[in-house]
GUDO-262766 format. One line per field, with one value per residue: residue number from 1; residue in three letters; x, y, z of N, C-alpha, C, CB in turn. Coordinates in steps of 0.2 Angstrom, whole numbers, m for minus. Glycine has a CB too. Layout:
REM residues N
k <- (NUM|...) .
r <- (ALA|...) .
n_x <- (X|...) .
n_y <- (Y|...) .
n_z <- (Z|...) .
ca_x <- (X|...) .
ca_y <- (Y|...) .
ca_z <- (Z|...) .
c_x <- (X|...) .
c_y <- (Y|...) .
c_z <- (Z|...) .
cb_x <- (X|...) .
cb_y <- (Y|...) .
cb_z <- (Z|...) .
END
This chain:
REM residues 298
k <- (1|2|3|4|5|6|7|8|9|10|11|12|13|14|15|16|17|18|19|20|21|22|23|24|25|26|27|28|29|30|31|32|33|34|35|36|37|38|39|40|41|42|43|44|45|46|47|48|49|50|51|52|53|54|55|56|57|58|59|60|61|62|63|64|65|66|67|68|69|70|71|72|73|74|75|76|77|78|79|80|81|82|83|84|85|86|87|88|89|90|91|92|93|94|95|96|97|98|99|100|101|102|103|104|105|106|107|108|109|110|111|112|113|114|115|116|117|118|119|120|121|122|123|124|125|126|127|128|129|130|131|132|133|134|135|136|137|138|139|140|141|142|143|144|145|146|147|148|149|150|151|152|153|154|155|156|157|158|159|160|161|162|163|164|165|166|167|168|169|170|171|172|173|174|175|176|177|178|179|180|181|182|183|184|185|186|187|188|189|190|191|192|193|194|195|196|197|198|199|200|201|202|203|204|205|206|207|208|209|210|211|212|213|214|215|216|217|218|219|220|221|222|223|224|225|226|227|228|229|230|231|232|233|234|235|236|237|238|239|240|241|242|243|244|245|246|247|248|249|250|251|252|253|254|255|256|257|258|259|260|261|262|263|264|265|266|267|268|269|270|271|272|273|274|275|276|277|278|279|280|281|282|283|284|285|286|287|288|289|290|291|292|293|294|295|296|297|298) .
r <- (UNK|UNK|UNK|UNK|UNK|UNK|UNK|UNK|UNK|UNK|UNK|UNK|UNK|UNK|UNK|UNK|UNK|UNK|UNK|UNK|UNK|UNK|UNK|UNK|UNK|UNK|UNK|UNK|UNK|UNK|UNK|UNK|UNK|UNK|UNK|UNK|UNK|UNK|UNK|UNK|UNK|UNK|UNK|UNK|UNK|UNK|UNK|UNK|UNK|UNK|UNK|UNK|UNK|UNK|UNK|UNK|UNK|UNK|UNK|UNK|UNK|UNK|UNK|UNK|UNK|UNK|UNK|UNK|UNK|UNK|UNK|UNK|UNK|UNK|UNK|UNK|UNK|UNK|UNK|UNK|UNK|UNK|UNK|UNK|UNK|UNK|UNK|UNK|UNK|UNK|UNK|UNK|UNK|UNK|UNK|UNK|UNK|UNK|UNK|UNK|UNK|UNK|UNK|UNK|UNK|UNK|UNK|UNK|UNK|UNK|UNK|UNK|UNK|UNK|UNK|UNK|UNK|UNK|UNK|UNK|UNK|UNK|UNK|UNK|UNK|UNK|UNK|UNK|UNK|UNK|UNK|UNK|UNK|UNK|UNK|UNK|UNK|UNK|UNK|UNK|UNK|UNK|UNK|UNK|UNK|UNK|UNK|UNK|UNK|UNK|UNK|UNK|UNK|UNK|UNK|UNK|UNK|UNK|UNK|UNK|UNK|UNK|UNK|UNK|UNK|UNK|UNK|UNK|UNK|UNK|UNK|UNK|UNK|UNK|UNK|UNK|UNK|UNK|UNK|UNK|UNK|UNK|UNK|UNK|UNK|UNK|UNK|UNK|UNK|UNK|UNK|UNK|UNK|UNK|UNK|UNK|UNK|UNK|UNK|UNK|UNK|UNK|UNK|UNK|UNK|UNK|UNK|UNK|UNK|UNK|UNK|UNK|UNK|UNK|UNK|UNK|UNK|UNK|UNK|UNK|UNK|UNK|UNK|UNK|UNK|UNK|UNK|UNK|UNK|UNK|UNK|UNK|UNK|UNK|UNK|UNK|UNK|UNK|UNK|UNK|UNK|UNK|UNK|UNK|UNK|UNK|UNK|UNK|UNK|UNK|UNK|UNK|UNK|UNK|UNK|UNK|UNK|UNK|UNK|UNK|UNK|UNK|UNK|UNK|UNK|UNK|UNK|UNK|UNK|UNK|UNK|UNK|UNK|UNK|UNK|UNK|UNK|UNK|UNK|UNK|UNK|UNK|UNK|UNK|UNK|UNK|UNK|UNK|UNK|UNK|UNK|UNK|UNK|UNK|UNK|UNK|UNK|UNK) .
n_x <- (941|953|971|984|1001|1006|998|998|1013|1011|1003|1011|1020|1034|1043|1049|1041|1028|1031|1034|1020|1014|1020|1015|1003|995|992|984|989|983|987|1004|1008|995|985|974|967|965|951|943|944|935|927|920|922|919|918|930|937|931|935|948|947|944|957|964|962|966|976|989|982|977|965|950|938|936|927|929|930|923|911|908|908|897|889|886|884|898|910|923|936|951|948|960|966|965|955|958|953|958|962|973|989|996|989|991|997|1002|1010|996|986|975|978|969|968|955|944|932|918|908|895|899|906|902|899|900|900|910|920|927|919|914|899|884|879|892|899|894|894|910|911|906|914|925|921|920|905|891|896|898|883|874|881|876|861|859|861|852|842|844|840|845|843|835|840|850|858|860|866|879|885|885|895|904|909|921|930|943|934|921|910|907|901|891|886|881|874|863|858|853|842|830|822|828|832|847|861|865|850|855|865|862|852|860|868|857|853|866|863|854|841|832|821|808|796|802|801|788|771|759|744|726|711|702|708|719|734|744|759|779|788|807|811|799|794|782|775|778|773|782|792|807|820|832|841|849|860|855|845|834|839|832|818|814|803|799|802|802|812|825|822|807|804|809|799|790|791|791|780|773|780|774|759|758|764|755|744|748|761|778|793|807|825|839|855|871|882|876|877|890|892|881|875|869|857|853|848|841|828|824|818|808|802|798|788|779|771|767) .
n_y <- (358|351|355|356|352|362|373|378|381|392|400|407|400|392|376|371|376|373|360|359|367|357|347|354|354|363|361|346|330|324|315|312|327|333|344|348|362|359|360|355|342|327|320|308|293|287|299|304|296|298|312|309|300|310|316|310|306|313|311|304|294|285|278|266|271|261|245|246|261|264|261|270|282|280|280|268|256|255|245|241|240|251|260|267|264|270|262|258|251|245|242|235|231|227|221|229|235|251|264|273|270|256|245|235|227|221|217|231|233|246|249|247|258|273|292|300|315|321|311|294|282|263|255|254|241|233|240|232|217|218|221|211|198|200|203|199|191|196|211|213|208|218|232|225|228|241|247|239|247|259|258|249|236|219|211|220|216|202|202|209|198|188|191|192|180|167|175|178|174|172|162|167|177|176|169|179|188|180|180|196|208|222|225|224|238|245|244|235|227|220|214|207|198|191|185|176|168|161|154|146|150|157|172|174|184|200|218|216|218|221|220|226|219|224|232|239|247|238|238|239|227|221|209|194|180|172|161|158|165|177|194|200|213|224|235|250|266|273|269|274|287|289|288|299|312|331|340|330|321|310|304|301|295|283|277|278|266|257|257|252|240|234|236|224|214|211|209|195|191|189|198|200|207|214|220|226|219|207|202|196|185|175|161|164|176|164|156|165|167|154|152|159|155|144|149|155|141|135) .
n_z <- (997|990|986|974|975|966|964|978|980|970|977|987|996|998|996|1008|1017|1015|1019|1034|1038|1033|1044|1055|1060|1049|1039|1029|1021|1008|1001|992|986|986|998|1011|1020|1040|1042|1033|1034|1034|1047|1044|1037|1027|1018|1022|1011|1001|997|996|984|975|975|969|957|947|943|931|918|928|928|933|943|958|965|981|983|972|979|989|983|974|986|995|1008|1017|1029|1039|1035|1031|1022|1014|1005|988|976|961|943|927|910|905|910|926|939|956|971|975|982|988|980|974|963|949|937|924|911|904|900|888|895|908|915|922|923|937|947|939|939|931|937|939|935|944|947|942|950|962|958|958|971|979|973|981|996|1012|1015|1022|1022|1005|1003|1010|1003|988|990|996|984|976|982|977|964|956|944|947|934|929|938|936|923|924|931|924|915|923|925|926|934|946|961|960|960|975|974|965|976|985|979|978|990|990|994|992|1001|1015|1025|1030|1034|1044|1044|1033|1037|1045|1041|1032|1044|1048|1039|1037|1050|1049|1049|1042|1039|1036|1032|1027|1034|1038|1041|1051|1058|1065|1071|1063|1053|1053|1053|1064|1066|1059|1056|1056|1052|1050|1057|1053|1054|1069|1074|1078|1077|1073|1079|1071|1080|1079|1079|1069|1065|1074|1072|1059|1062|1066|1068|1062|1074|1084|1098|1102|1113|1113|1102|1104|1116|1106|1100|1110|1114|1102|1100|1112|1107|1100|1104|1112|1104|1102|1098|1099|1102|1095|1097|1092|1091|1083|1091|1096|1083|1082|1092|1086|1090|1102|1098|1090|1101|1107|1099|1097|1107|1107|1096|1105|1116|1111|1105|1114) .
ca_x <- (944|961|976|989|1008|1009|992|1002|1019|1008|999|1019|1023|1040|1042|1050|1036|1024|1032|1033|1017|1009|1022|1012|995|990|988|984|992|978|993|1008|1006|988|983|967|965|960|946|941|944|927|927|916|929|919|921|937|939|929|940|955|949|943|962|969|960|968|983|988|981|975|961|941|937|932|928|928|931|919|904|909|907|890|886|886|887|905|914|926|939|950|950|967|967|959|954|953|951|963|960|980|995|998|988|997|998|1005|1005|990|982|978|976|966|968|950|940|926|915|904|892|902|909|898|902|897|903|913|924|922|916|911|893|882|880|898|905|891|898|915|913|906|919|931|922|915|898|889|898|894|876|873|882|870|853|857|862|844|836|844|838|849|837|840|842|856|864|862|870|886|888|888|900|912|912|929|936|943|930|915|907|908|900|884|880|880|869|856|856|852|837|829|817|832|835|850|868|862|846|858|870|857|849|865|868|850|853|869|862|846|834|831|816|800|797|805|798|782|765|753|737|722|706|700|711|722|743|749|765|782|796|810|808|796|793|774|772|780|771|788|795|816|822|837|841|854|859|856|838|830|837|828|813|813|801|801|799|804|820|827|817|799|805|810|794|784|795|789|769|772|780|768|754|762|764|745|741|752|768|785|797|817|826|846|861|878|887|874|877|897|889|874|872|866|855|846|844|834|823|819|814|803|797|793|784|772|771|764) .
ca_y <- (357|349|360|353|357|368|379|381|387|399|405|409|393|386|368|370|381|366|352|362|367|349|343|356|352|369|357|339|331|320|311|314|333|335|345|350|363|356|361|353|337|326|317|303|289|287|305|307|294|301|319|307|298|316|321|306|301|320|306|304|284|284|272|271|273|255|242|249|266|266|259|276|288|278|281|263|256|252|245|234|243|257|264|271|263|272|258|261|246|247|236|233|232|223|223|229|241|260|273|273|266|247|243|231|226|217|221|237|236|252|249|246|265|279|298|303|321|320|305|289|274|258|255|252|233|230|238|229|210|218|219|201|194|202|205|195|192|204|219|212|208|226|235|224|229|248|248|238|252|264|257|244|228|212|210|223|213|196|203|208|192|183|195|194|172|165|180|176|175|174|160|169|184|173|168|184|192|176|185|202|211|228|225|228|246|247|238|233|224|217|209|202|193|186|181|173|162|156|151|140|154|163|176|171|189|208|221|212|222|217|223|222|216|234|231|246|245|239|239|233|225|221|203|189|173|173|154|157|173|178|198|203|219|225|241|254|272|277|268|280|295|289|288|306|318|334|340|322|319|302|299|301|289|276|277|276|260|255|256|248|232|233|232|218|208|212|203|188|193|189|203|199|215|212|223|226|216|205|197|191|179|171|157|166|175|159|154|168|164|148|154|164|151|139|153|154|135|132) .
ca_z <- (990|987|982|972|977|963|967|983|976|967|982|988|1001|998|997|1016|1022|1014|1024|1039|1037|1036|1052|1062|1054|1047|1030|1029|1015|1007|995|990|980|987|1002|1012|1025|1044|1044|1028|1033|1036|1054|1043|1034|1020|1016|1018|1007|993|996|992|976|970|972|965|950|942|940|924|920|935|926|933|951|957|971|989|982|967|984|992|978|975|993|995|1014|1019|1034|1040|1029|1037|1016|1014|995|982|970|952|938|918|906|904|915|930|945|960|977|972|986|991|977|972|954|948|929|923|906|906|894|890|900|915|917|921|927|944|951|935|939|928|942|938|938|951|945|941|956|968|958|959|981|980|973|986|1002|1016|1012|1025|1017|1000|1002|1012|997|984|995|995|976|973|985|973|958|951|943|946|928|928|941|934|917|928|937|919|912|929|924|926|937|953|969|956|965|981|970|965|983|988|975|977|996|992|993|993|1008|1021|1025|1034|1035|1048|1044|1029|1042|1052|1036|1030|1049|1052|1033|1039|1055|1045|1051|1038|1040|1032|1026|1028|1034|1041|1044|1058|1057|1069|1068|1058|1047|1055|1055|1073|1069|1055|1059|1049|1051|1053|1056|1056|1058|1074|1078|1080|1074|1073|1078|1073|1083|1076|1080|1063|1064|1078|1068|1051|1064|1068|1062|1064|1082|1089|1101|1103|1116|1109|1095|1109|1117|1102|1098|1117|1113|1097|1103|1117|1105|1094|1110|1115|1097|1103|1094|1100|1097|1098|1096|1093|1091|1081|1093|1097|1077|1084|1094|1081|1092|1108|1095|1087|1105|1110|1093|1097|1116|1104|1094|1108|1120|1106|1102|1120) .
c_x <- (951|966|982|996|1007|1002|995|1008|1016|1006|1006|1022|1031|1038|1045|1045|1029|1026|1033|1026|1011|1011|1017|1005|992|990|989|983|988|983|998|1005|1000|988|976|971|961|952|940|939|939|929|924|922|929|920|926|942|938|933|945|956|947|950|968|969|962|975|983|988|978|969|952|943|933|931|926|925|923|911|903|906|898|885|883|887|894|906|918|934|943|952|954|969|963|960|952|955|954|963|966|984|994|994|992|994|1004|1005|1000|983|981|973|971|965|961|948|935|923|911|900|893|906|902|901|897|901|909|922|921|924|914|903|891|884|888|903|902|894|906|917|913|908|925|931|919|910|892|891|894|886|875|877|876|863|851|859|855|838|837|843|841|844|844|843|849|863|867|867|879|888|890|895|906|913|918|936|937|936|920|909|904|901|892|881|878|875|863|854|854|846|834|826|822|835|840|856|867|857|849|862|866|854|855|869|862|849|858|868|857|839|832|823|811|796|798|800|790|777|760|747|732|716|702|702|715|729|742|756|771|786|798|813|802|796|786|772|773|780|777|792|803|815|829|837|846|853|855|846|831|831|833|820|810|809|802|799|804|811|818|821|811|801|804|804|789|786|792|781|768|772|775|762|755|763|757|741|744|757|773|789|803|821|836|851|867|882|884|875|884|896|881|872|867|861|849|843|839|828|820|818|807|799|791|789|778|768|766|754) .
c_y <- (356|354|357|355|362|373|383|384|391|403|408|406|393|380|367|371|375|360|357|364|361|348|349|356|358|367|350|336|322|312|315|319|334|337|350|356|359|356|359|346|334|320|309|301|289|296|308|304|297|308|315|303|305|318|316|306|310|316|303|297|282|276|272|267|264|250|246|256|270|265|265|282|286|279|273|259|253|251|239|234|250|262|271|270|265|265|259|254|251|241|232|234|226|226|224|235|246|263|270|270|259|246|238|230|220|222|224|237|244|253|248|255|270|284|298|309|320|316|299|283|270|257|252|243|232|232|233|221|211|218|212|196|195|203|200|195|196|209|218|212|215|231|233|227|236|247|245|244|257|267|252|238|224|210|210|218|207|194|203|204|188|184|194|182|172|171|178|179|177|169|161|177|180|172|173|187|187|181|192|204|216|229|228|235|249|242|236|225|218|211|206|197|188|179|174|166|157|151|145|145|161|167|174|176|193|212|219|217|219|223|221|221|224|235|238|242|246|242|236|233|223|214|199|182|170|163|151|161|174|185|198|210|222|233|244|260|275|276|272|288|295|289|295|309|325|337|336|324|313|296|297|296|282|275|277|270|256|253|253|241|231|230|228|213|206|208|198|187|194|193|200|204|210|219|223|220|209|198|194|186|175|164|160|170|170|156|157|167|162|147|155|160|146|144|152|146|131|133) .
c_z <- (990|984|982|975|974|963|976|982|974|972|984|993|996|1000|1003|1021|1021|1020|1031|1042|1039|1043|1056|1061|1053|1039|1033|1023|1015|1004|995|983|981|994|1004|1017|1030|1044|1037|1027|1039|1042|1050|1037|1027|1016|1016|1012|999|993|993|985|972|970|969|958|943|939|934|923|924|934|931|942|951|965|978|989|977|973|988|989|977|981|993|1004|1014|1026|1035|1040|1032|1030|1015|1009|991|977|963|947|932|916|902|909|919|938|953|966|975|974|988|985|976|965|953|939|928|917|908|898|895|894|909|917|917|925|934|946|945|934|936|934|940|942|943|951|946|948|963|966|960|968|981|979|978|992|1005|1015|1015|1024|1010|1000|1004|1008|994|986|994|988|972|976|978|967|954|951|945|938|925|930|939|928|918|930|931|917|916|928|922|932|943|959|965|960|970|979|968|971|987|984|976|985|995|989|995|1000|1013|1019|1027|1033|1038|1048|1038|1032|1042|1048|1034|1037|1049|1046|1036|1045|1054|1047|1048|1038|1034|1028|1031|1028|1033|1043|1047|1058|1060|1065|1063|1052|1051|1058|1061|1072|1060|1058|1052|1049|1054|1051|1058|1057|1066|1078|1081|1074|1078|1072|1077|1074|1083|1078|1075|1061|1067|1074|1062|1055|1066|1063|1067|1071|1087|1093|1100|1107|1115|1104|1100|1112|1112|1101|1103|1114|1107|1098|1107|1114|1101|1101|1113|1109|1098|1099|1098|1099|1100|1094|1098|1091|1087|1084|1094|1088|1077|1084|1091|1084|1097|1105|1092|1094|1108|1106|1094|1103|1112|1102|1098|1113|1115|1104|1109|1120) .
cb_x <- (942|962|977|989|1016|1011|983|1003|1022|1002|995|1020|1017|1046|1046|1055|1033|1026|1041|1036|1018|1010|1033|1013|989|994|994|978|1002|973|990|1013|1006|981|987|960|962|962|946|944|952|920|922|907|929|912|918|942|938|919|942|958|944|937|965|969|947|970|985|993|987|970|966|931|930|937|934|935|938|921|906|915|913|891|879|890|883|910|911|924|934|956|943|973|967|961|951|956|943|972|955|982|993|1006|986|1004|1000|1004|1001|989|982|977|982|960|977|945|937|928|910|902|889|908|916|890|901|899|904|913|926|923|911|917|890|872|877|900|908|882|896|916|907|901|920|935|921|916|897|889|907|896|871|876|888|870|853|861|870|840|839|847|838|856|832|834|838|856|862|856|868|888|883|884|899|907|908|931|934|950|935|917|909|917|907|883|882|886|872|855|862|858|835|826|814|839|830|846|874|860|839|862|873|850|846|870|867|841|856|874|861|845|833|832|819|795|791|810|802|784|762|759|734|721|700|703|704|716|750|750|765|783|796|816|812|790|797|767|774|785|765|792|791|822|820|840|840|854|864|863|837|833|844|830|814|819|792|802|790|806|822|835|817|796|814|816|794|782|804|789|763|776|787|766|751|771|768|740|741|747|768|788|795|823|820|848|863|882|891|869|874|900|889|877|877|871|857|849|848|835|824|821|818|805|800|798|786|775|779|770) .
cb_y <- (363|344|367|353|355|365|373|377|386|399|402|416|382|388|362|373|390|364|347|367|369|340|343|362|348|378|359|336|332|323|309|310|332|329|347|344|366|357|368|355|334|323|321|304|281|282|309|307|289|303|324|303|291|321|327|300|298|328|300|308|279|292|264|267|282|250|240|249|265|261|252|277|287|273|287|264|253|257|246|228|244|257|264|270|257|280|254|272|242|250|239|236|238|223|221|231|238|264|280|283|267|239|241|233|222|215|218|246|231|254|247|238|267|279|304|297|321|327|304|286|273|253|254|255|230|231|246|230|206|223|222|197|194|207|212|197|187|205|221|205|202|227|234|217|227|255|244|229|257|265|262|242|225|205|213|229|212|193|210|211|189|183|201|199|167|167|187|179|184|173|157|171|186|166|163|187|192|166|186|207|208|231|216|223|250|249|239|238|228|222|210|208|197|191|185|180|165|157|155|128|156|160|184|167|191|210|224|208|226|216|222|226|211|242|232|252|249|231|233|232|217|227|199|190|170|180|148|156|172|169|203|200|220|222|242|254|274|273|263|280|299|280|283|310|316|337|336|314|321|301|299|309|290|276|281|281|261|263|265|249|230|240|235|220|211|223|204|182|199|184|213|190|224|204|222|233|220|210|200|191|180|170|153|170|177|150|153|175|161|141|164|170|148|131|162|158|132|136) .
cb_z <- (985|983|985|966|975|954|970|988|969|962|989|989|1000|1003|991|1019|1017|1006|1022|1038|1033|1031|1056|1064|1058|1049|1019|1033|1015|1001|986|988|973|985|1004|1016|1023|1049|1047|1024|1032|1029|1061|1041|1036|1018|1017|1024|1008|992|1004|996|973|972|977|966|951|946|943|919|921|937|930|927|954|950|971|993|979|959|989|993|970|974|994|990|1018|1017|1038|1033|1024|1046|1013|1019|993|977|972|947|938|917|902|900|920|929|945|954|985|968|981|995|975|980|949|953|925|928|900|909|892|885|897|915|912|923|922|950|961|934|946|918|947|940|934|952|935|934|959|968|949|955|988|979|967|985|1004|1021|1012|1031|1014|998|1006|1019|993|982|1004|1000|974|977|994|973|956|954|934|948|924|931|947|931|913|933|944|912|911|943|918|916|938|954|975|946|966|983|963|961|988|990|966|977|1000|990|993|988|1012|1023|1027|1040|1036|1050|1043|1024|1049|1057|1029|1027|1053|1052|1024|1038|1060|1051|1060|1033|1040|1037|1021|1022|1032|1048|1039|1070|1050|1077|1076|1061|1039|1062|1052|1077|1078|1050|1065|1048|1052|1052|1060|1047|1053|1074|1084|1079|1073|1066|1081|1070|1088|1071|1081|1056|1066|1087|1064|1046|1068|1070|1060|1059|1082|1084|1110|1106|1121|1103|1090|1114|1120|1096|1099|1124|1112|1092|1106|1121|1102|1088|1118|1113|1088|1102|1090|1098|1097|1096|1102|1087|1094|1081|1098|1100|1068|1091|1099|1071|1095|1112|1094|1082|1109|1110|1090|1094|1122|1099|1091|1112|1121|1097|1100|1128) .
END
């Protein structure tokens, strides 16, 4: 929990004992006038970000939690970003960088602000059209995708993206919303879709179920290209932990991973399995592809 200077005065620091204090890190000074204890502060980026907009937004005007910041508070996926700016949106002023914060002046209507852990964020919708107008479009779409997982309609989204007409990077902000969709489970599989569009190989459907002659699941993947008897894998750390039940190690998971693809190759299914670093190079990717396609084609 954050403690203001003046919670520390009270405890009975001096303002020397304070700065002494941080130089030797026995506090870590979130902002100016905010400090944690070490052992408070979270090894994971986006949680130390959310500790820092919970000890800004006590600033008086402060305005609403928004963008990068307001995608975090949402549990929203982030990266790219090494979020040292709390972002918060006012419906007057001058946009600008402040400290560690960066302003953003645009109109909120009522329905664009809700509470969360008793801070007001910009809704799910308006802060998922508020990324697509400002980030690279694999962040954008992989925000909008978990925020459809989480319940946000298309409807909601379409109404935000009318409402965001005329703002800067609003174009940028529709083509990203026609991209997003709930099927991908992972930032990852969101990359990998927005890769595989701009490359012209766009997956023909998510999360693909293969079924033998019984009618009994072989197997899903989290693409297909079934006219090319042809599944995508994309392989993440975060994928084999969602895979774990209880009991399992990593490697039980990987091995079951093993006997799946096996049986999906046994029904005459191509599997290409790619990587984080593997979507740099999106050429060397389509090339493995259309290996994939023409194997099957013969």
């Amino acid at each position: 929990m954050p403690r203001t200077t003046a919670d520390l005065l009270a405890e009975g620091y001096s303002h020397n004992e304070l700065a002494q204090s941080a130089r030797r890190g026995e506090l870590v000074r979130l902002r100016r006038g905010s400090y944690l204890d070490p052992d408070e502060v979270s090894e994971d980026a986006a949680l130390r970000h959310r500790q820092l907009v919970g000890a800004t937004l006590p600033l008086p005007g402060a305005g609403v939690v928004s963008h990068l910041s307001a995608a975090v508070v949402h549990g929203l996926p982030v990266w790219g970003d090494p979020l040292r700016l709390v972002h918060v949106t006012r419906t007057s002023g001058t946009g600008r960088r402040e400290g560690h914060l960066h302003l953003h002046v645009t109109p909120l209507g009522p329905a664009d602000v809700v509470q969360v852990d008793d801070l007001a964020v910009t809704a799910l919708a308006r802060t998922v059209v508020d990324l697509a107008r400002s980030l690279p479009l694999q962040q954008s779409v992989a925000a909008g995708d978990a925020a459809l997982r989480k319940g946000l309609t298309s409807g909601e989204l379409a109404t935000a993206l009318d409402e965001a007409q005329g703002r800067p990077g609003v174009f940028a902000a529709r083509r990203a919303v026609r991209l997003m969709d709930a099927r991908s489970e992972s930032a990852g599989e969101s990359a990998s879709r927005v890769v595989l569009h701009q490359c012209g190989l766009p997956p023909t459907d998510l999360q693909h179920q293969v079924f033998d002659d019984r009618g009994r699941l072989v197997g899903r993947s989290d693409f297909a290209w079934p006219e090319h008897r042809t599944l995508g894998e994309f392989d993440g750390r975060v994928k084999y932990g969602r895979l774990l039940r209880p009991g399992q190690t990593p490697e039980d998971v990987v091995w079951e991973e093993k006997r799946r693809e096996d049986a999906l190759r046994d029904r005459g299914w191509q599997v290409v399995r790619w990587i984080w670093a593997d979507l740099l190079r999106p050429d060397l990717l389509v090339e493995r592809l259309g290996r994939a396609f023409r194997r099957n084609a013969r």
